[in-house]
C-alpha angles and dihedrals in degrees: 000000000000127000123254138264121273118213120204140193154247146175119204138164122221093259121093129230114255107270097344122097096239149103123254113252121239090250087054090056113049086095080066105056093042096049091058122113092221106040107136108235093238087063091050086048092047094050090055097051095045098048088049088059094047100049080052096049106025119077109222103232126258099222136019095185142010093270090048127235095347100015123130096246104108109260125273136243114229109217130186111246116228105264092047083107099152088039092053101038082056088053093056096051085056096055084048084053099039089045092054084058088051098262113139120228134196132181122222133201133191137149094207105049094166145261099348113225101169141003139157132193091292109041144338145229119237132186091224087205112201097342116101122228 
């Protein structure tokens, strides 16, 4: 029997990284929400709170391509595994907060992110190949 499928998951805005295909990141957008003229100040308070968990709880990868921080390899794309629950319920209370300051936020699911180059118990960094996230 095989096992099954793992879903995992991603959290983008609607801008586009600078000559990449995909999506920013919420943690790449944060400049965003508190540059905006008309961010309430709960959701700036809220985004505080929550990045400061999550530099506490959340590894920074190791590696974002096969040639590391600065290799050829195009860049990967980091993704919650499923049974990062506290991580990903967080996540969702950011993009509450990001879309209050008029950042847009998506949610993206795959079970084949890539060419995995690097993971830990949380989350893990794929090379997404030709697909477009």
């Amino acid at each position: 029997m095989a096992a099954p499928a793992r879903t995992y998951i991603r959290f983008v805005c609607y801008q586009t990284v600078e000559s990449q295909r995909q999506r920013l990141g919420l943690f790449q957008a944060l400049d965003h929400a508190r540059e905006s003229d008309f961010a309430p100040s709960w959701a700036l308070k809220e985004i505080g709170e929550i990045y400061g968990w999550f530099k506490k709880n959340l590894a920074v990868p190791g590696q974002f391509s096969r040639g590391g921080w600065k290799g050829r390899g195009q860049p990967g794309l980091s993704w919650f595994k499923p049974a990062a629950t506290e991580h990903i319920r967080q996540m969702h209370r950011l993009k509450l907060a990001l879309e209050a300051c008029g950042v847009h936020v998506d949610l993206l699911t795959t079970r084949d992110p890539g060419e995995i180059i690097w993971q830990d118990q949380h989350q893990l960094v794929a090379e997404p190949g030709a697909r477009k996230f």
